[in-house]
C-alpha positions as CSV (number, residue, x, y, z in Angstrom):
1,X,0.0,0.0,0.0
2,X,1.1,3.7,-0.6
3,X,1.8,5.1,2.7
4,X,1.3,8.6,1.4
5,X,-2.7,8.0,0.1
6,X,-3.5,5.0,1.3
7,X,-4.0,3.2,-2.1
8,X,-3.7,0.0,-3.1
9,X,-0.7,-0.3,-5.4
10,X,-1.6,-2.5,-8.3
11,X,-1.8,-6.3,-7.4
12,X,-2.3,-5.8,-3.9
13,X,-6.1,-6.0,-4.0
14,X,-7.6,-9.2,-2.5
15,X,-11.3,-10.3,-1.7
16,X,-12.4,-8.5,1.2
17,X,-12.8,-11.9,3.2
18,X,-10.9,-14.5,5.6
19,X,-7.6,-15.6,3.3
20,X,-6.9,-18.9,2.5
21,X,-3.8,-19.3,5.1
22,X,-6.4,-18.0,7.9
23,X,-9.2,-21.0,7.1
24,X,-5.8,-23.3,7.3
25,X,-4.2,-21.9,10.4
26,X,-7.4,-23.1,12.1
27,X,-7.3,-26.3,11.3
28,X,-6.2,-29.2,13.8
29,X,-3.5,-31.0,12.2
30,X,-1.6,-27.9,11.1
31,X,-0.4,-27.7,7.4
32,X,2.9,-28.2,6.5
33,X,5.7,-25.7,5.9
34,X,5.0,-26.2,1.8
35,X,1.3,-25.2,1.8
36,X,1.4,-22.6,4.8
37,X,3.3,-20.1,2.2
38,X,2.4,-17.4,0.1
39,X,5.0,-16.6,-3.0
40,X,2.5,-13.9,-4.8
41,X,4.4,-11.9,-7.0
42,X,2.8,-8.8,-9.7
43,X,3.6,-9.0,-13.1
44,X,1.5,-6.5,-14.7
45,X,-1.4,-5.2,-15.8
46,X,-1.2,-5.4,-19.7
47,X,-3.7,-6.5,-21.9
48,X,-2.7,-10.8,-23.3
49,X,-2.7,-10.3,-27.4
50,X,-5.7,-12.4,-28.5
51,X,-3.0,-13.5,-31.4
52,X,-1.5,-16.1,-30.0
53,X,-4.5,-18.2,-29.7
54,X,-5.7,-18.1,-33.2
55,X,-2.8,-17.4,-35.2
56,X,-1.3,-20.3,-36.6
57,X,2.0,-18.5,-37.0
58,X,2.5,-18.5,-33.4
59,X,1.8,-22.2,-32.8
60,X,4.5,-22.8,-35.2
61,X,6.7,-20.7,-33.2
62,X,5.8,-22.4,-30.2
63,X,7.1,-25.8,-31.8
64,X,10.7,-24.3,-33.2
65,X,11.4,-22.1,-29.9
66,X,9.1,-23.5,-26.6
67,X,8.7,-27.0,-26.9
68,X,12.5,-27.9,-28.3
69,X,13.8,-26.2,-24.8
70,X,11.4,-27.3,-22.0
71,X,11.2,-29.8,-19.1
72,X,8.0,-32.0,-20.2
73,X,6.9,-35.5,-18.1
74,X,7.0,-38.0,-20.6
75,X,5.3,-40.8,-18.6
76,X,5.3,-42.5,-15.0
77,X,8.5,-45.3,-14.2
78,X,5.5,-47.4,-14.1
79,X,4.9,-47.5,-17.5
80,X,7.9,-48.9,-18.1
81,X,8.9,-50.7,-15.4
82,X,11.1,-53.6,-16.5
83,X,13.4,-54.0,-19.1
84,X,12.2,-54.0,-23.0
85,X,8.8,-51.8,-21.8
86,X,8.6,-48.9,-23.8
87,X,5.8,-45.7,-23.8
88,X,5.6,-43.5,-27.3
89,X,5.4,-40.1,-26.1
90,X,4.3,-37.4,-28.4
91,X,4.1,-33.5,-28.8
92,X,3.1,-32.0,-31.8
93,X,5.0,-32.9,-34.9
94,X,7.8,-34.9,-32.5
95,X,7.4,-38.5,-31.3
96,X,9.8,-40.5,-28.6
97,X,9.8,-43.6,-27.4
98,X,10.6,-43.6,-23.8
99,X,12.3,-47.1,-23.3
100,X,14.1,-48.9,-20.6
101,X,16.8,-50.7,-22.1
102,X,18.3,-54.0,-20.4
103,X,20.5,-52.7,-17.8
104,X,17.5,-51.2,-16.3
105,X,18.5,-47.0,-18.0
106,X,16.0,-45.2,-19.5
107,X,15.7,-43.5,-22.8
108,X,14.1,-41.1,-24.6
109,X,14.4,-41.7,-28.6
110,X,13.2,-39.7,-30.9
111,X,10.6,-42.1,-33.3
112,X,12.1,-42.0,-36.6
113,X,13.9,-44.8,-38.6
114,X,17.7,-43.2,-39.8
115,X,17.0,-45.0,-43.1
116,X,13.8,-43.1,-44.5
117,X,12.3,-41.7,-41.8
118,X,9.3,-44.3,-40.9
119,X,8.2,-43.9,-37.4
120,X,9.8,-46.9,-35.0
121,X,6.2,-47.0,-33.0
122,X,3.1,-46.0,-33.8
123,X,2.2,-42.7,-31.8
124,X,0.2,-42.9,-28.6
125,X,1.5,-46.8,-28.1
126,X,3.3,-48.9,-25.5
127,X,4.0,-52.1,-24.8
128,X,7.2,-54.5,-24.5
129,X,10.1,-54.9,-27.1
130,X,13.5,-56.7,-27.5
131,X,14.7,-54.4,-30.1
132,X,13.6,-51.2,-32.3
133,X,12.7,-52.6,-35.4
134,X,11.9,-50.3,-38.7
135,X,8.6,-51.8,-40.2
136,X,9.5,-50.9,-43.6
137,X,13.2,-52.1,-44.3
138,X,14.0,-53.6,-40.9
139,X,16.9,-51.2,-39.6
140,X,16.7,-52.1,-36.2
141,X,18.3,-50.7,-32.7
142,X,19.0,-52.2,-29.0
143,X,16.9,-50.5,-26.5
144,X,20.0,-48.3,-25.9
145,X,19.5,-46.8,-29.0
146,X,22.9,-48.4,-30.5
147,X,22.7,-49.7,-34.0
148,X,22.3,-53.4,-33.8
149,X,21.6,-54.7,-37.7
150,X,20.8,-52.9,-41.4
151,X,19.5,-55.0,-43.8
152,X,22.0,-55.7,-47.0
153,X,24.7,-54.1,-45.0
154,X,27.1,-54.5,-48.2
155,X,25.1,-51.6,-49.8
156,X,25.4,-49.1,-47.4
157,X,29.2,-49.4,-46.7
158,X,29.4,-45.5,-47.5
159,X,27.2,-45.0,-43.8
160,X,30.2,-47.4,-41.9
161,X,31.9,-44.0,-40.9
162,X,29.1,-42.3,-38.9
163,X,27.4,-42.2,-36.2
164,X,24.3,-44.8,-36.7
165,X,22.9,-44.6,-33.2
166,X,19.2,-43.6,-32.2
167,X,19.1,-39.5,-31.6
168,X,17.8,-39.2,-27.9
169,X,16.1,-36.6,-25.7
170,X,17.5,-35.7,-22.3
171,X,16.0,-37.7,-19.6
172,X,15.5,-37.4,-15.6
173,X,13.5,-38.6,-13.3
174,X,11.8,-37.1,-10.5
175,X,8.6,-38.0,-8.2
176,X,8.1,-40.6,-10.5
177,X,7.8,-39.3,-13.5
178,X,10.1,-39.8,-16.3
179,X,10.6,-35.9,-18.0
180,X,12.6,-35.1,-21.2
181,X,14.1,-32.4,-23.0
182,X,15.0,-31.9,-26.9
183,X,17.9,-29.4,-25.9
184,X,21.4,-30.6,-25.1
185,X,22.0,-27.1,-23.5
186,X,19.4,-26.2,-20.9
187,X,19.4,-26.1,-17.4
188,X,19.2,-29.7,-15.2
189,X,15.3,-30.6,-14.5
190,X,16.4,-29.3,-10.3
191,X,17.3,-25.3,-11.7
192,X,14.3,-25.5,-14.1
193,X,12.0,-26.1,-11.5
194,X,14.0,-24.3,-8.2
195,X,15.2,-25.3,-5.1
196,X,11.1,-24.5,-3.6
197,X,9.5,-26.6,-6.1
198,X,12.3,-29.2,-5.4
199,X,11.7,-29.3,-1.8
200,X,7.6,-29.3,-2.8
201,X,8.3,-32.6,-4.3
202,X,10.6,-34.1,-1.9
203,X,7.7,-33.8,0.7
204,X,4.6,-35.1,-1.8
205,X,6.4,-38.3,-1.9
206,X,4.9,-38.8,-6.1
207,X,6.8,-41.7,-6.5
208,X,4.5,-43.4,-4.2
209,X,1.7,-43.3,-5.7
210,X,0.6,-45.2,-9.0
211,X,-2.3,-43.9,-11.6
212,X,-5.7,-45.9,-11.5
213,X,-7.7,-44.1,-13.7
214,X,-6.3,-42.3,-17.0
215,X,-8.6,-40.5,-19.5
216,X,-8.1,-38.4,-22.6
217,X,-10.0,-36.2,-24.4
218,X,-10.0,-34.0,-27.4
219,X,-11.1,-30.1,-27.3
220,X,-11.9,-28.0,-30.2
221,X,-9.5,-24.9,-28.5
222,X,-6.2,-24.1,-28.6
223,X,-4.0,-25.5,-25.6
224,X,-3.3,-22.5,-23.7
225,X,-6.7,-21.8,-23.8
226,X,-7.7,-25.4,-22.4
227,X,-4.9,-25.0,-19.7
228,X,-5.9,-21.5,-18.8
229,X,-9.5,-22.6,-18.0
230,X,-8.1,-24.7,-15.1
231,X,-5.5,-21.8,-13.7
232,X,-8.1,-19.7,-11.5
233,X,-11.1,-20.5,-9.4
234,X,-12.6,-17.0,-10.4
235,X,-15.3,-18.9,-12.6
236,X,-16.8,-21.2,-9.8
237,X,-19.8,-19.5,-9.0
238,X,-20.9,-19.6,-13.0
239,X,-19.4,-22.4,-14.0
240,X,-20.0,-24.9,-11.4
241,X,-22.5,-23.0,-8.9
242,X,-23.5,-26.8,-7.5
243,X,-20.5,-26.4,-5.1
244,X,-20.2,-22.7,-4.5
245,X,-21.9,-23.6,-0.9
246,X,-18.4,-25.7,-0.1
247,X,-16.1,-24.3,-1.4
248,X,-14.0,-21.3,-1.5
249,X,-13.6,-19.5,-4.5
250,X,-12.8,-15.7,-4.9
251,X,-10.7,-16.0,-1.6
252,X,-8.4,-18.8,-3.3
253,X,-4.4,-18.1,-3.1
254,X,-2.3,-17.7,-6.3
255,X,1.3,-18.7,-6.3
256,X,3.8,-17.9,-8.5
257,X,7.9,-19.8,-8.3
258,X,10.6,-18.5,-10.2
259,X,9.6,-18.8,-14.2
260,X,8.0,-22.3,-14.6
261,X,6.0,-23.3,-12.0
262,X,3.1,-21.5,-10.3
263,X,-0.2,-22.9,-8.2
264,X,-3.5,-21.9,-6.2
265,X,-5.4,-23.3,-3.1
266,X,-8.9,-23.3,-3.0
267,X,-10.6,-24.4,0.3
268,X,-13.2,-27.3,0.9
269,X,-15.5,-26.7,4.0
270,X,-16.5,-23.3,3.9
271,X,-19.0,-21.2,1.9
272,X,-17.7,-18.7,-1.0
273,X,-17.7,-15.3,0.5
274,X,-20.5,-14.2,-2.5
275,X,-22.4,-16.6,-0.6
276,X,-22.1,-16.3,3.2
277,X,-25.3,-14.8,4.0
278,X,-27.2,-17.5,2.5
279,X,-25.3,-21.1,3.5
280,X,-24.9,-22.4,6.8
281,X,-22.4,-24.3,8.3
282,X,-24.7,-27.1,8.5
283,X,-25.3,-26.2,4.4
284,X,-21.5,-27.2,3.7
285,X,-22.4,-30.5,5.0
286,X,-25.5,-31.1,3.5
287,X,-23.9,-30.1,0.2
288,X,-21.4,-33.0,0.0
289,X,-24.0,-35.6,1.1
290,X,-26.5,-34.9,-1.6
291,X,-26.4,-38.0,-4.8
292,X,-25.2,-40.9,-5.1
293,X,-21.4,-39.7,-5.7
294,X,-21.1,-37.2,-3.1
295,X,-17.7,-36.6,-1.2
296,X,-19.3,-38.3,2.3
297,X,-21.4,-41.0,0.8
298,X,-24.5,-41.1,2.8
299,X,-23.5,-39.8,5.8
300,X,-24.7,-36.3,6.9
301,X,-23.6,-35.4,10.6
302,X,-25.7,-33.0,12.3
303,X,-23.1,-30.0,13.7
304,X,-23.0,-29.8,17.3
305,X,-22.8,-26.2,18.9
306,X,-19.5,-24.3,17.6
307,X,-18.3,-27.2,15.7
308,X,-16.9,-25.9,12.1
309,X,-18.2,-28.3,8.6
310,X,-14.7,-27.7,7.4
311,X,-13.3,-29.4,10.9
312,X,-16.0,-32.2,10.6
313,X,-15.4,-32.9,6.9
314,X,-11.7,-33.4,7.6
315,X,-12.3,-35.6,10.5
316,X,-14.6,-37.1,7.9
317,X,-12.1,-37.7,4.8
318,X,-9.3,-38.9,7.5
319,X,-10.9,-42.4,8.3
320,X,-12.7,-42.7,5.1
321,X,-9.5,-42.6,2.8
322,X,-7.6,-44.1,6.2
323,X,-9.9,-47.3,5.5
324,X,-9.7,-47.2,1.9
325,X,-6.2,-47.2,1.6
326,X,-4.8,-49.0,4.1
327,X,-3.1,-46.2,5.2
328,X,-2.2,-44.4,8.7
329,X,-2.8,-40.4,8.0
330,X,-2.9,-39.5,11.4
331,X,-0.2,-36.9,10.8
332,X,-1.4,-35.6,7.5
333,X,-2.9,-32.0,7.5
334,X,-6.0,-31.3,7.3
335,X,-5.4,-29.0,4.5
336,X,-3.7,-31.8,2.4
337,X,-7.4,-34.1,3.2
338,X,-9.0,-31.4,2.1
339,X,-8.0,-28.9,-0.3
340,X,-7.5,-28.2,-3.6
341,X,-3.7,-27.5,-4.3
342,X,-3.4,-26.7,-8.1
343,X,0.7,-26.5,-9.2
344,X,1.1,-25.8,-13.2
345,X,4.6,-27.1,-14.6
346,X,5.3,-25.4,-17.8
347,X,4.8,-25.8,-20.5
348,X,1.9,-28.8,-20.2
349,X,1.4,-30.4,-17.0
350,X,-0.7,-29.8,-13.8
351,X,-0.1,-31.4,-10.5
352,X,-2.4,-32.0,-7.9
353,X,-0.8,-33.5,-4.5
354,X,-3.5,-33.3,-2.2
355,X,-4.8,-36.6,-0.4
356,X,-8.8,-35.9,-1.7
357,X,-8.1,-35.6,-5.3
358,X,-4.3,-36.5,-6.2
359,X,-4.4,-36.0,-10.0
360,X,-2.1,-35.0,-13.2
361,X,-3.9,-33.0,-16.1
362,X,-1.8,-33.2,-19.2
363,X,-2.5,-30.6,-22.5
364,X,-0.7,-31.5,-25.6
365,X,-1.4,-28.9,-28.7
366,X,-2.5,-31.1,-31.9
367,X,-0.1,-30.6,-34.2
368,X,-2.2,-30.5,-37.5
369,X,-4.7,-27.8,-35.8
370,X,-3.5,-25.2,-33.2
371,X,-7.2,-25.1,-32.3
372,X,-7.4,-28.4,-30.6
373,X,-6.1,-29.6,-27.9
374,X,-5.6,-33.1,-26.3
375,X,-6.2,-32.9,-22.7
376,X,-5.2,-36.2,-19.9
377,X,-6.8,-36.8,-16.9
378,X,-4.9,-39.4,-14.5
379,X,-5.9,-40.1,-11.1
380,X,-3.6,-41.2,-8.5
381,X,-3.6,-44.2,-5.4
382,X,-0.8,-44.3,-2.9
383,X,1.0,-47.6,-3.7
384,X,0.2,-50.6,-1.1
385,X,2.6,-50.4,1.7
386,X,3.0,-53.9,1.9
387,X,4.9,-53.4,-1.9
388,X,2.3,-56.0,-3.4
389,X,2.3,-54.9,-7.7
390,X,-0.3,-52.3,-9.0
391,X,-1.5,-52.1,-12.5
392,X,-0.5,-48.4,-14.1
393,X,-4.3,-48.0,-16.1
394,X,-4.2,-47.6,-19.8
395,X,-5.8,-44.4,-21.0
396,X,-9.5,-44.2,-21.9
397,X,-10.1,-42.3,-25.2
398,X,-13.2,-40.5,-25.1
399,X,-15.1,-38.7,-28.5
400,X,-15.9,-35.4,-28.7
401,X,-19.7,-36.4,-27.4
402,X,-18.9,-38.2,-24.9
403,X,-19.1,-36.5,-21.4
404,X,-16.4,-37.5,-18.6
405,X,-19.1,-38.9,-16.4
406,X,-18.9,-41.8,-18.8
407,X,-15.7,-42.6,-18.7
408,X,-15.5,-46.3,-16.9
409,X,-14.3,-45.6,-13.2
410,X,-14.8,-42.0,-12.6
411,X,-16.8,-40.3,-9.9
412,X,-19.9,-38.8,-12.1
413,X,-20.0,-35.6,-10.1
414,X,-16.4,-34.8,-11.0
415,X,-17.0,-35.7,-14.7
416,X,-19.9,-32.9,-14.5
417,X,-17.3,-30.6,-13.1
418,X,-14.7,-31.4,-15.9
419,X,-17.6,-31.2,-18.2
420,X,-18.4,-27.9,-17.2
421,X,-14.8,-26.9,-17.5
422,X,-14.8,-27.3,-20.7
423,X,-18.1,-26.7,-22.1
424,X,-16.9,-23.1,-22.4
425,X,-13.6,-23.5,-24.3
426,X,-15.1,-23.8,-28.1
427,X,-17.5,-20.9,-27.3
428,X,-13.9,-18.4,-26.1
429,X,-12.2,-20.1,-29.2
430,X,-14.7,-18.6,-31.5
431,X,-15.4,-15.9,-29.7
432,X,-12.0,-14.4,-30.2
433,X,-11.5,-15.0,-33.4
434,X,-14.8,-12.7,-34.0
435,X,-13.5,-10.3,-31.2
436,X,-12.9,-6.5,-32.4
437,X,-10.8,-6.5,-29.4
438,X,-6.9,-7.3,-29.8
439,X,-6.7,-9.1,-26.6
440,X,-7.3,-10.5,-23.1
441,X,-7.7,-8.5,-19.6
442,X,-6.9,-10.5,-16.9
443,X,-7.1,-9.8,-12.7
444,X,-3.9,-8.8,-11.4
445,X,-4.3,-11.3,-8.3
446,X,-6.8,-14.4,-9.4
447,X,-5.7,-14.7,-12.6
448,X,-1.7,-14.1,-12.0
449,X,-1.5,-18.1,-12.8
450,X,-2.2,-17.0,-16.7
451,X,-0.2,-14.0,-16.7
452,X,2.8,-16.1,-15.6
453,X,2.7,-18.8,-17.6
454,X,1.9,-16.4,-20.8
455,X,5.4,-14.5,-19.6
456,X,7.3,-18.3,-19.8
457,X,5.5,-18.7,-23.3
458,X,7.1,-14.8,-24.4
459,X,10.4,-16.1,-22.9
460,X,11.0,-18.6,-25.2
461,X,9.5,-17.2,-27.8
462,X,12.1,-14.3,-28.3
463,X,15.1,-16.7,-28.6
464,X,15.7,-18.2,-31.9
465,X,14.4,-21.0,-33.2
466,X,16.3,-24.4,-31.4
467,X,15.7,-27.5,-34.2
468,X,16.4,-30.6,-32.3
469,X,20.1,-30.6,-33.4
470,X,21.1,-34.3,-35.2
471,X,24.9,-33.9,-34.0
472,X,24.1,-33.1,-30.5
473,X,21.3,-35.7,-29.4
474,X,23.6,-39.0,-30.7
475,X,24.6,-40.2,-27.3
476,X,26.8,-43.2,-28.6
């Protein structure tokens, strides 16, 4: 605030109701140190060009500069979790087969033959392999990516001199996840993501936790767009009004950690602050025990005097997930049982580390129309602690008609949400492509998630163009 007149300086305004770390700091089981923080940080006011949505021009740009130079999980170890397993990643116009080779190392090639070019897997694929074998001509490769046999070798003595081996991607691993990166030259996966986001992972303990449920669908909108509609819980009351009386919205925190990784909380429990004077606490509870697929099942405990819903629900979720998983979560926070926590890893991935609804969201942009985008759910069980083998799920492929809720294993209320998440994005897509006006005005505070990761976007796009380089990505 300006001292002098007393006025708000630009991105300091916030809704004029309890935070987001106050509902927390009541809780009983107190949060940990990597949800009680703020990191908020203003980056402007200005206007987000409209262009960059609906020009073709700039998707291409976003190919040659963005996605050659940037940190992107690939898969979970659990898709490829012995030797000769392989999982075809791809992004736009590039394709990899991420493949763990017999020594157990894991590899990230890019899915061309070096004869005529013939992809080595078809795209979207897994499954197990000895070799990569061209299907055309029958070059083939050990898992390594180290030439193991080309057909009529006496014709091709001229290629004896180079370099024969399969180009690769970097790869690291972390929480997990298996993440690559077309460019010899950028930072290690730890400074891409910062020593706070590094710490954030440390403590979410990913890597023990396997994916149940995995669905995909396709959007008719371009990808920033899709991801955007998830960065901000501004739209709640008119998108999904059914849980406004829950669920805090307008008072949600917004996060932002160095230049590729940013986050919200929203709050379970307690009523939106546009709604205070009409929801009780008794209201919260009787919202998540209304259907078949609410939150508490059939349950609906009657308050007793000063008791808070948010305090009750926790208690709630704590031996409901406690006896579904097997698990003792005495000592996890109530915020964690509860709460949304939202983390965006640029360029494509969301993570969701919360005990309630541990999720990844994936957004890939179709390479053949920067208007459509292919969007992953995958849902998330800790692993059994007894170290008994779980079945990573295969992804679910859903049409353009087809509404989440029918996708086989998912909790129909949340496929309404998702539904309604999305129902808007062909509508914007049009909409600015008809607009007079050059671009987008966003809130400086609960839509700083947007702004951010439209900055990372601008950041890559003013270097040159980086061409996955042919000399460069030959490891052997």
């Amino acid at each position: 605030m300006n001292v002098e007149t007393g006025m708000l300086q630009p991105g300091q305004a916030r809704c004029p109701a309890e935070t987001t770390q106050e509902i927390i700091a009541r809780d009983k089981v107190c949060a940990p140190r990597w949800a009680a923080s703020e990191s908020y940080e203003y980056l402007g006011s200005e206007d987000i060009s409209r262009d960059r949505y609906i020009d073709p021009a700039f998707a291409t740009a976003e190919f040659e500069r963005m996605w050659t130079r940037t940190w992107q999980m690939a898969c979970r170890e659990d898709h490829i979790p012995e030797s000769g397993d392989y999982y075809v990643y791809d992004i736009g116009p590039y394709s990899f087969i991420v493949a763990r080779d017999d020594e157990g190392s894991i590899h990230a090639h890019f899915n061309a033959c070096l004869h005529r070019g013939t992809k080595l897997k078809p795209s979207a694929t897994a499954g197990y392999a000895m070799d990569l074998k061209c299907p055309f001509h029958g070059w083939t490769w050990n898992l390594d990516g180290s030439l193991r046999q080309i057909p009529e070798k006496w014709d091709f003595a001229h290629t004896a001199h180079r370099r024969n081996c399969l180009p690769q991607a970097r790869v690291e691993l972390l929480g997990g996840f298996v993440w690559i990166n077309m460019d010899p030259d950028a930072p290690g996966l730890a400074d891409y993501l910062g020593p706070e986001i590094m710490a954030h992972m440390a403590a979410w303990k990913l890597q023990d936790r396997y994916i149940y449920l995995h669905v995909q669908k396709s959007y008719p909108a371009n990808w920033k767009l899709t991801m955007e509609a998830f960065m901000e819980a501004y739209h709640v009351g008119d998108t999904h009004p059914q849980v406004a009386p829950a669920n805090g919205d307008v008072n949600s925190q917004y996060d932002v950690y160095g230049a590729h990784v940013n986050r919200f909380i929203s709050t379970l429990g307690v009523v939106s602050p546009k709604l205070r004077e009409k929801y009780s606490e008794q209201d919260i509870i009787a919202n998540f025990t209304l259907g078949d697929s609410s939150s508490l099942g059939s349950s609906r405990p009657e308050l007793k005097e000063g008791e808070r819903a948010r305090q009750v629900m926790a208690d709630m979720f704590r031996d409901m997930f406690e006896a579904a998983t097997n698990t003792d979560l005495s000592a996890v926070s109530d915020t964690e049982l509860l709460d949304t926590y939202s983390y965006t890893f640029f360029p494509n991935l969301f993570l969701f580390p919360g005990i309630s609804l541990p999720m990844i969201y994936r957004f890939r942009p179709d390479a053949k129309d920067h208007r459509r985008t292919i969007y992953e759910v995958m849902f998330m069980r800790p692993k059994p602690r007894d170290g008994s083998p779980v079945e990573t799920a295969e992804v679910q492929v859903l049409q353009d008609h087809q509404s989440f809720a029918e996708a086989e294993g998912m909790d129909p209320g949340f496929g309404v949400i998702l539904d309604q998440d999305t129902d808007n994005l062909h509508a914007q897509q049009e909409g600015l492509e008809a607009s007079a006006k050059p671009g987008l005005t966003l809130g400086d505070y609960q839509e700083i998630r947007i702004r951010h990761f439209e900055l990372a976007i601008d950041k890559y796009l003013a270097m040159p163009p980086k061409l996955p380089d042919w000399t460069a990505l030959q490891r052997k």
